[in-house]
C-alpha positions in Angstrom: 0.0 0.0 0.0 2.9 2.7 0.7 4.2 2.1 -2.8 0.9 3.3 -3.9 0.7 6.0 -2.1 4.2 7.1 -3.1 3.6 6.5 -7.0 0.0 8.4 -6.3 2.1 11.4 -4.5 4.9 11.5 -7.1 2.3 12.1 -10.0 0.6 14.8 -7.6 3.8 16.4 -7.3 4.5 16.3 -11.3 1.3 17.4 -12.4 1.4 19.8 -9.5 4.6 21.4 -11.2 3.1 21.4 -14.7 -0.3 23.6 -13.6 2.0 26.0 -12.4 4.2 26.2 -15.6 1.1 26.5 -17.6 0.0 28.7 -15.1 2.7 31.3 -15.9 2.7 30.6 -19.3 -1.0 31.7 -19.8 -0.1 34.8 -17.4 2.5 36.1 -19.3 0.8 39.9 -20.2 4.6 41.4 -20.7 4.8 39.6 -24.5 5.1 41.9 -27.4 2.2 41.9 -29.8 3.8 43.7 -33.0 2.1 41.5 -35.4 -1.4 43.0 -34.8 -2.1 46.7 -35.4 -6.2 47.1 -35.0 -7.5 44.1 -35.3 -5.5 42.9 -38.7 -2.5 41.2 -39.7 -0.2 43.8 -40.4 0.9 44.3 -44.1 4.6 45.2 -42.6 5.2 41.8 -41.8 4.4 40.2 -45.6 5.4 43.7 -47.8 8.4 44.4 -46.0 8.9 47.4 -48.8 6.3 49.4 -47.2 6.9 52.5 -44.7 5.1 51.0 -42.0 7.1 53.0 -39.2 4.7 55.8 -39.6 1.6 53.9 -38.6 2.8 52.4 -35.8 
């Protein structure tokens, strides 16, 4: 029975260490989000010829 419960706390403590990495990973506000501008893709990324430094 201990084995069990050893096994059965390991996994606790594993999947216990993943929520909290997914945890911070969905809390992460500080990430840049250049590739939007309005609600679009902006055209910057896929015409790099454009002067997009003015509408930024």
């Amino acid at each position: 029975m201990s084995t069990i419960a050893r096994r059965f706390t390991i996994i606790c403590l594993i999947f216990m260490i993943f929520a909290l990495l997914m945890a911070a990973a969905v809390a992460n506000g500080g990430r840049r989000n250049n590739s939007w501008h309005k609600g679009a893709i902006d055209p910057c990324l896929f015409q790099p010829d454009l002067n997009c430094a003015a509408s930024r």
